[in-house]
C-alpha positions as CSV (number, residue, x, y, z in Angstrom):
1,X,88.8,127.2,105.5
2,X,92.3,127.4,106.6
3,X,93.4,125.1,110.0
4,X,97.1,126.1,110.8
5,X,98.7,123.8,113.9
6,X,101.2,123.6,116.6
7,X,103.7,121.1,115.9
8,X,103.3,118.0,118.4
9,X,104.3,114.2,117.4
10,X,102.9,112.3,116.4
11,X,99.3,112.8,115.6
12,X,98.9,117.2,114.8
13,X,98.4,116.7,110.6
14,X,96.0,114.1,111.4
15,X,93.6,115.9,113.5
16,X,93.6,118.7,111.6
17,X,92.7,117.0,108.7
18,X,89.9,115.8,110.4
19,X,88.8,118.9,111.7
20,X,88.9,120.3,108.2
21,X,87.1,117.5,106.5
22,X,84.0,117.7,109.3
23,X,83.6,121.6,108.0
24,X,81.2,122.1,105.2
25,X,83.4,122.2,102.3
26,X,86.1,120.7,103.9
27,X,89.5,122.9,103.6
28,X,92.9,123.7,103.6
29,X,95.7,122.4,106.5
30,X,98.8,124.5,106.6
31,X,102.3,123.0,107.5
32,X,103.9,126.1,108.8
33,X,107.7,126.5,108.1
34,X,109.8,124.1,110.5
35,X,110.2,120.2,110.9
36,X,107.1,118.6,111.8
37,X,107.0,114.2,112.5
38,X,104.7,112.2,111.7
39,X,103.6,108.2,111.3
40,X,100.5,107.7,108.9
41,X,98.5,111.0,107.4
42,X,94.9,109.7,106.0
43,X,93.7,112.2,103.9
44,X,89.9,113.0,103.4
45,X,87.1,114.5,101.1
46,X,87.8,118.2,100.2
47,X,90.6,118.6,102.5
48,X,94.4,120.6,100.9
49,X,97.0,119.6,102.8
50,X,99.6,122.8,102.2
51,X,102.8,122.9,102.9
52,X,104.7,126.5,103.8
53,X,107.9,127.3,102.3
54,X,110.4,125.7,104.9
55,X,107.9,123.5,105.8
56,X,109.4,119.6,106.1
57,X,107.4,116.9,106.7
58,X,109.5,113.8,108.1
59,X,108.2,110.3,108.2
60,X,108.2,108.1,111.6
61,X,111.3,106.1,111.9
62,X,109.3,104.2,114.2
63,X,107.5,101.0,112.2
64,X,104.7,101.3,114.4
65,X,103.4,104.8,113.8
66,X,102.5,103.3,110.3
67,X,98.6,102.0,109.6
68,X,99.0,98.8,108.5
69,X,102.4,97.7,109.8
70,X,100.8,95.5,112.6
71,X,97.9,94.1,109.9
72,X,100.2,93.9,106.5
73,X,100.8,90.2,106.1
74,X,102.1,90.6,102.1
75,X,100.7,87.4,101.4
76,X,102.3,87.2,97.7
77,X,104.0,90.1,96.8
78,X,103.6,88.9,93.2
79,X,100.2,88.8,93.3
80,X,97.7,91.0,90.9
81,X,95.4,91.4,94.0
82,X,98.1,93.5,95.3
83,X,96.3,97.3,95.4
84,X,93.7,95.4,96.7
85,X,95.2,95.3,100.4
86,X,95.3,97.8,102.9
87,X,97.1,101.5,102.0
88,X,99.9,101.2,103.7
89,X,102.2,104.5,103.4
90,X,102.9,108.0,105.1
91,X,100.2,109.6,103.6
92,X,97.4,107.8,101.9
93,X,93.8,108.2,101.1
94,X,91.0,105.9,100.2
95,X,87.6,106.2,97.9
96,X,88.2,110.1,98.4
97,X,87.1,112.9,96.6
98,X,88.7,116.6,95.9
99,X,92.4,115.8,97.6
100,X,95.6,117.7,97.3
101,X,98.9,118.1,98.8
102,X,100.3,121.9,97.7
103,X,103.4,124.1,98.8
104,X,106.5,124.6,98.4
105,X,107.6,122.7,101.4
106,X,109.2,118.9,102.1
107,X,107.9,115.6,102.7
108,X,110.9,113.3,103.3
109,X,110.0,109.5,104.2
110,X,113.3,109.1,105.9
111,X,113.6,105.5,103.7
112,X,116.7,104.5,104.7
113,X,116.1,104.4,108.2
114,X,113.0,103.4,108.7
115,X,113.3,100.2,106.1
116,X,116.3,99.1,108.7
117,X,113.8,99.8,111.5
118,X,111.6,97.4,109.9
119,X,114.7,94.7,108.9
120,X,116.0,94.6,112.2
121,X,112.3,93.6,114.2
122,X,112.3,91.0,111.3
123,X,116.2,89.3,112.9
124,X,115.0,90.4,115.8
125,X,111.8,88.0,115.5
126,X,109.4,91.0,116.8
127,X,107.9,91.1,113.5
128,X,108.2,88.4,110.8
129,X,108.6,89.3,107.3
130,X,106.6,85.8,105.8
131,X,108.0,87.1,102.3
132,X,111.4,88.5,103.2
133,X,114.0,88.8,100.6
134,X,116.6,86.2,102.0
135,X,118.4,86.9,98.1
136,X,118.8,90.6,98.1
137,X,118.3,90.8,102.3
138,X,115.6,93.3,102.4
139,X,112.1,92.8,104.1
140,X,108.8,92.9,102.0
141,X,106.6,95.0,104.2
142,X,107.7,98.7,103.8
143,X,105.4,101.8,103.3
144,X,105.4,104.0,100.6
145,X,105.7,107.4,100.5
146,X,102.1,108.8,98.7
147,X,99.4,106.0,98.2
148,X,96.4,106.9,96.7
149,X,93.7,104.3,95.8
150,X,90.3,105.0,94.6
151,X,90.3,108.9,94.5
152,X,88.7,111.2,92.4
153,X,90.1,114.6,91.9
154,X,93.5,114.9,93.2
155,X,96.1,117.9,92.4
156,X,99.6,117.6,93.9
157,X,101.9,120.5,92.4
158,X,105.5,122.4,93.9
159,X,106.1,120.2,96.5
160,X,109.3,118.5,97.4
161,X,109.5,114.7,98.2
162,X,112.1,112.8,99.1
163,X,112.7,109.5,100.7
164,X,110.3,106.4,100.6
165,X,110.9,102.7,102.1
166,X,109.1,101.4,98.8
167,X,107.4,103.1,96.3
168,X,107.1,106.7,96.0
169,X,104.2,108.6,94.6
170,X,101.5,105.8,94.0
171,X,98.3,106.1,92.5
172,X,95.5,103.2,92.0
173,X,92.3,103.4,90.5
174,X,92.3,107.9,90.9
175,X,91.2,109.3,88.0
176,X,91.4,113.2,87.0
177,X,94.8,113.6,88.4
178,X,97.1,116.2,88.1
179,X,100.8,116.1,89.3
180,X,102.8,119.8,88.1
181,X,106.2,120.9,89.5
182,X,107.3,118.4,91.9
183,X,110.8,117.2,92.8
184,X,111.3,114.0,93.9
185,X,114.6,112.2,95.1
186,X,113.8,108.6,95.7
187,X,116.9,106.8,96.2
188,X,117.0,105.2,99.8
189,X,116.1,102.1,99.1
190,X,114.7,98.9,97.5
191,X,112.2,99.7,94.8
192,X,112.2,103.1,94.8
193,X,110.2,104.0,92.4
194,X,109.2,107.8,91.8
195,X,105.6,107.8,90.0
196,X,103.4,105.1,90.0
197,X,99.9,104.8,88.3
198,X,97.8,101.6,88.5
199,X,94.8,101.8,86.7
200,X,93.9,105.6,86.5
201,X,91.9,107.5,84.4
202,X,92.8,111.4,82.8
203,X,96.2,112.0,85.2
204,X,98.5,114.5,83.7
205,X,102.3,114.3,85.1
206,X,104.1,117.7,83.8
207,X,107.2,120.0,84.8
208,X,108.5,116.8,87.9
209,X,112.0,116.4,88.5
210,X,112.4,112.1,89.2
211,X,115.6,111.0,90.7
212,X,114.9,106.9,91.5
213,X,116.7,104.0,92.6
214,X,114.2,101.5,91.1
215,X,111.7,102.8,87.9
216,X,111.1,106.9,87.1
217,X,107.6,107.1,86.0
218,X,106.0,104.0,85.8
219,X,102.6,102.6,84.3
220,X,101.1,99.5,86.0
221,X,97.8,97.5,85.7
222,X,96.5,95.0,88.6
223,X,92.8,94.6,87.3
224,X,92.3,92.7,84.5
225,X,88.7,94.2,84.1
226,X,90.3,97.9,84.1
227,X,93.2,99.6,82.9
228,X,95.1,102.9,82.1
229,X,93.7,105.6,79.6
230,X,94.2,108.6,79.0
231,X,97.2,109.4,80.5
232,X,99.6,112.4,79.6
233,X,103.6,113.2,80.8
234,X,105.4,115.9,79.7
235,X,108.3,118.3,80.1
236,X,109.9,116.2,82.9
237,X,113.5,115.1,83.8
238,X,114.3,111.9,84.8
239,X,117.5,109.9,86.2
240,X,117.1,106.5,87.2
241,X,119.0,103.3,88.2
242,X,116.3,101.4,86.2
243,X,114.1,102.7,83.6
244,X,112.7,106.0,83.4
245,X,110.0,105.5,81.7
246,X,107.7,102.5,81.7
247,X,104.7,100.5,80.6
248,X,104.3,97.0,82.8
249,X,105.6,95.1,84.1
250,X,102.0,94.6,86.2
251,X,99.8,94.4,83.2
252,X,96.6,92.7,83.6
253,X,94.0,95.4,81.8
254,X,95.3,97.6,79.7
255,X,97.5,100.6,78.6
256,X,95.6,102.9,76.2
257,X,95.9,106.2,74.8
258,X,98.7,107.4,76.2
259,X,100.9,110.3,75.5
260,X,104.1,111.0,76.3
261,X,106.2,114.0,75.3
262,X,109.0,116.1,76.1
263,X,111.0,114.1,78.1
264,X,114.9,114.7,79.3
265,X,116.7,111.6,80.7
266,X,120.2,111.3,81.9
267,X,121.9,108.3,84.0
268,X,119.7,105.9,83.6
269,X,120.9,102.4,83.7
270,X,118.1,100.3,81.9
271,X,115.3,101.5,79.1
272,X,114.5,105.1,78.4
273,X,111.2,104.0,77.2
274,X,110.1,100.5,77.9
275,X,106.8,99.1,76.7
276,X,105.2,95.5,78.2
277,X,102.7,94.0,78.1
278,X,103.3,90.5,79.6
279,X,100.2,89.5,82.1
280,X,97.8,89.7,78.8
281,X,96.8,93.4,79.2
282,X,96.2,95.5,75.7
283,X,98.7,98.1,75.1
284,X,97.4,100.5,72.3
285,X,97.4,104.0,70.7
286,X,100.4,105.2,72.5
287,X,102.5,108.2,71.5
288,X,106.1,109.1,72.9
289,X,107.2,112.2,71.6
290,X,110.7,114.5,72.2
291,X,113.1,111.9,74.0
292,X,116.1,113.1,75.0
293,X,118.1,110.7,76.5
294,X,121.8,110.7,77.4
295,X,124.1,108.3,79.2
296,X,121.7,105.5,79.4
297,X,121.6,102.0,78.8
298,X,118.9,101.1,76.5
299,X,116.9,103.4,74.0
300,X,113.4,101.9,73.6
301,X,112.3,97.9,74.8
302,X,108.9,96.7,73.7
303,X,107.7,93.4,74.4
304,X,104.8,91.6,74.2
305,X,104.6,88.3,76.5
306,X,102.6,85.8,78.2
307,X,104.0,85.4,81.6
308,X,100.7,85.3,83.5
309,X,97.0,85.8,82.9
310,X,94.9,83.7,80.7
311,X,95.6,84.7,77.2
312,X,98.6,87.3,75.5
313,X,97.2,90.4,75.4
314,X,97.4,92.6,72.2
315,X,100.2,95.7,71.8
316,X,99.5,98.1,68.5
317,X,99.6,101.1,67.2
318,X,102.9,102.9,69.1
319,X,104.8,105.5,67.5
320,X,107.9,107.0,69.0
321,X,109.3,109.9,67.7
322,X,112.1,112.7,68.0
323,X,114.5,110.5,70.1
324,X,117.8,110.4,70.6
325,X,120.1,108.6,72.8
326,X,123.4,107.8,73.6
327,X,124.3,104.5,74.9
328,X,127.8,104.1,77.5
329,X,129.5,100.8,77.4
330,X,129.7,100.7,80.9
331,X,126.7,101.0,83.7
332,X,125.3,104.8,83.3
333,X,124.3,104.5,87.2
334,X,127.9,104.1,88.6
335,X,127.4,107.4,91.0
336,X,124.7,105.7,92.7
337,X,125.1,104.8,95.7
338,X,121.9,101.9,95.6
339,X,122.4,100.7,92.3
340,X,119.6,98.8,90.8
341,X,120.5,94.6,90.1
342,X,123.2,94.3,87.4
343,X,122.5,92.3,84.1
344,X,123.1,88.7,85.5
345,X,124.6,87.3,81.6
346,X,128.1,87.9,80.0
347,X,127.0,90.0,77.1
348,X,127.6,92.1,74.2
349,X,126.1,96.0,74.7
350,X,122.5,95.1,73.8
351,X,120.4,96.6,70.9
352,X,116.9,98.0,71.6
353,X,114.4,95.3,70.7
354,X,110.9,94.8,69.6
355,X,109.5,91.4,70.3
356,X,106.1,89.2,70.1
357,X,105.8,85.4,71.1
358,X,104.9,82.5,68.4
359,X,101.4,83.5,67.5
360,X,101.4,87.3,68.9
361,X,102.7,89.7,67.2
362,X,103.4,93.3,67.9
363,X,101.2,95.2,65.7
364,X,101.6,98.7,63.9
365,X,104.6,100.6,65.3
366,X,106.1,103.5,63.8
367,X,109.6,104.8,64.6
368,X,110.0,108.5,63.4
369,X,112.8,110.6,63.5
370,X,115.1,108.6,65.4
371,X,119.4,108.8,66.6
372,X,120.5,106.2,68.4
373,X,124.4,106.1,69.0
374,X,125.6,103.2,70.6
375,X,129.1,102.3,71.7
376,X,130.2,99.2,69.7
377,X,132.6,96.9,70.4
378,X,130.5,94.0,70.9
379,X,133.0,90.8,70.1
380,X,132.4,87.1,69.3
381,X,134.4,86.0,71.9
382,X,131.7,86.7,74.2
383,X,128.4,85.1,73.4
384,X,129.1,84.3,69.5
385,X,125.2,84.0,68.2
386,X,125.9,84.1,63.9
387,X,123.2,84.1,61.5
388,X,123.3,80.4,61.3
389,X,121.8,80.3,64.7
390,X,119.2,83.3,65.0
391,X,116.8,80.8,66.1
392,X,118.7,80.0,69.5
393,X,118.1,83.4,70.7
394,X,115.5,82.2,73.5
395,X,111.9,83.6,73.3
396,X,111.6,83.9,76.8
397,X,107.6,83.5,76.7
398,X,106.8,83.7,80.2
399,X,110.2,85.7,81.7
400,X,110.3,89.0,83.3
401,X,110.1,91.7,80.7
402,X,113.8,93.9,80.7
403,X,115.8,94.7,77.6
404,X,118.3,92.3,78.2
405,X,115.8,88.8,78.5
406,X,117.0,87.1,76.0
407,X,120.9,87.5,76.8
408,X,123.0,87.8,73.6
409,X,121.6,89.1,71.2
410,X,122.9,88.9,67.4
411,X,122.5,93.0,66.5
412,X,124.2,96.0,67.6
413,X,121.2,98.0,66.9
414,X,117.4,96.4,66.6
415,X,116.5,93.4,66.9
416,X,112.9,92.1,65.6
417,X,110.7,89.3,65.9
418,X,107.0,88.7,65.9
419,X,106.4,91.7,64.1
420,X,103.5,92.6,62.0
421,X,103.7,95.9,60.3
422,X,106.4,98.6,61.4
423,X,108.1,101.5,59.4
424,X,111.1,103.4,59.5
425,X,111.4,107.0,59.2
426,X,114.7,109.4,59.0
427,X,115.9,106.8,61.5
428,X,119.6,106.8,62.4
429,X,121.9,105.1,64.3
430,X,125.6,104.7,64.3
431,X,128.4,102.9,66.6
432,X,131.3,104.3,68.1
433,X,133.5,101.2,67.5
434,X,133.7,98.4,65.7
435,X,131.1,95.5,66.5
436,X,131.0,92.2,64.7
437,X,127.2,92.1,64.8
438,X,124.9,93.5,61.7
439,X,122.8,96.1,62.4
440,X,119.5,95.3,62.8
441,X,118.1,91.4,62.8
442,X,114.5,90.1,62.2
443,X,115.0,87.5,63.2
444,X,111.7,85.6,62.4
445,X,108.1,86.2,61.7
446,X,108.5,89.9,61.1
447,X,106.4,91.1,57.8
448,X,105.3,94.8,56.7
449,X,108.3,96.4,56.8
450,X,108.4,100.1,55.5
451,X,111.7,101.9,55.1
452,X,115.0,101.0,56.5
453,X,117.4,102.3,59.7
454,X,120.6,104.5,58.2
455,X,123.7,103.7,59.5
456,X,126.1,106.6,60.4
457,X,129.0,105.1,61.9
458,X,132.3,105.9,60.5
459,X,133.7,102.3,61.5
């Protein structure tokens, strides 16, 4: 059944979605070509929301036209329980079944705007912020873009998105997911992230186009009792003022097969692929295939950590293969115009790293195929850490996992510890200019090494 409209703010998409889902079957809702505004969409059961060519759907600017704004008290942002609270977004849906948004049309949450809506009723004392960022002066309470909790079935392909106060494109607890040909510009704000999946079960994330201010395509866990598996993204490009691709750092359950391949990255200021576990979630039987990253920061950051949760959790069996990467000395982000937090220590261009804590190691990880070129010219008059010392490089047990944690770092290239059992295949890299530092450093409690890293630099 198809359910075309007249556009009227604010409340035309929402009625005819709930026209369509009352219909045996439920339906399709056509956004016709034009500008249509809207605060908060709910979608239901068997309902397509389709968007014609031309088609742009803009978000409220107004705070109030958002479910949730009024109720959202963000008790502890920080908390696990987090997914757990009311969806609170443009366009959301809820223990729903057979969902899609189609088209080849725009959904824009007008970010920018509406997040300073928001700030100003905060200094305005109409609506307190009780977890307001005094530090980076932003408010807490924003809506994302797409929020998705508890949904089974859900198919979101061609569309154009653009725009969130928060997160982007977030999925929690959805499970046979598929996410094709979408193009998404998210940099108008704090934490902008582009994809988001918490917790989901079969999601494929294929042929998108990421451009995000905070993390590209992101993998998170809130429940301890659940976690991530069987997850697959390929043949996607991704810029990002943070890391493009990402395991943690919410990572209470787990993060298990999981396959990742085919993947161009350009501009991105932290990790091209980043792998936590910190909050004792497993992390296992991953495979990142066909990186090809450019102008960015960090090749590949795994870490294994107990910053909260009962025990460390476990992270084995990873292999990453086909990458390459080229690493600036500079930020890879400076055309930006919301540029993510910058490294807050003096420092040395840091290696990529792979890293347990005393007592739990990082387990079986294979590194296959490999180019790495890094810029050099790391100097010890800047953080002088010589082999005399390895041990003072902090282990940072319960810290927020990013590639730079531990500040200097003793290696241009790798650095290791906590490691049991990794091997080296037709890995590469080299350094543009001189750097004081060796190569690669284990620097304790790394056992079953196979095979060694070539270097190729001329200097």
């Amino acid at each position: 059944m198809l359910c075309s409209f007249a556009r009227a703010y604010p409340f035309d998409i929402q009625s005819a979605i709930d026209s369509v889902s009352a219909l045996p079957g439920g339906g399709t809702v056509v956004v016709p070509s034009g500008i249509t505004v809207t605060g908060s969409v709910l979608l239901k059961d068997d309902v397509t929301l389709h968007l014609d060519k031309g088609a742009v759907i803009l978000g409220s600017v107004n705070p109030y036209d958002y479910e949730g704004y009024n109720t959202e008290d963000e008790k502890d942002s920080k908390m696990a329980d987090k997914c757990s609270k009311p969806l609170f977004a443009l366009i959301s849906a809820k223990n729903a079944k057979n969902i899609a948004i189609t088209g080849e049309g725009l959904i824009d949450g007008r970010g920018l705007e509406l997040a300073l809506a928001i700030d100003s009723l905060h200094h305005t004392g109409e609506r307190i912020d009780p977890n307001y960022n005094f530090r980076r002066m932003r408010p807490s309470i924003r809506p994302k873009l797409i929020d998705f909790d508890s949904v089974e079935n859900v198919t979101i392909t061609g569309i154009g998105l653009k725009s969130s106060a928060s997160w982007g494109l977030s999925l929690n607890k959805c499970s046979d997911v598929v996410i094709k040909g979408i193009d998404f510009e998210n940099r108008a704000y704090w934490n902008n992230d582009g994809i988001d999946i918490a917790d989901c079960k079969n999601v494929l994330v294929e042929r998108c186009r990421i451009n995000s201010a905070d993390d590209g395509i992101v993998l998170k866990s809130f429940d301890k009792n659940d976690g991530n598996d069987g997850i697959t993204i390929r043949d996607c490009d991704i810029t990002s003022s943070a890391n493009a691709l990402k395991m943690g750092t919410e990572s209470f359950g787990g993060f298990r097969n999981v396959k990742i391949k085919n993947i161009r990255i350009k501009d991105t200021f932290r990790s091209a692929v980043a792998l936590e576990t910190v909050d004792g979630a497993v992390l296992e039987n991953v495979e990142v295939d066909s990186i090809f990253a450019s102008n960015t920061g960090n090749a590949f950051f795994m870490r294994l950590g107990h910053r909260r949760g009962e025990n460390p959790g476990a992270f084995r069996n990873v292999t990453i293969s086909n990458l390459s990467c080229d690493i600036p000395f500079g930020r890879p982000d400076e055309d930006y115009d919301l540029r993510g937090p910058d490294i807050n220590v003096i420092h040395n261009p840091f290696p990529a790293s792979i890293t347990g804590i005393p007592g739990y190691r990082i387990e079986n990880v294979t590194l296959r195929d490999i180019e790495v070129e890094y810029p050099g010219r790391g100097t010890k008059g800047m953080a002088y850490i010589g082999a005399y010392r390895y041990k003072d490089v902090p282990e940072q047990i319960d810290s927020y996992p990013e590639f730079h944690m531990f500040g200097e770092l003793p290696a241009w290239g790798l650095f290791l510890r906590h490691v049991d059992g990794i091997t080296f295949e037709n890995v590469t890299f080299k350094k543009r200019e001189p750097d004081y530092r060796p190569m690669v450093v284990a620097a304790d409690d790394v056992i079953n090494v196979t095979g060694k890293i070539q270097d190729a630099s001329s200097n």
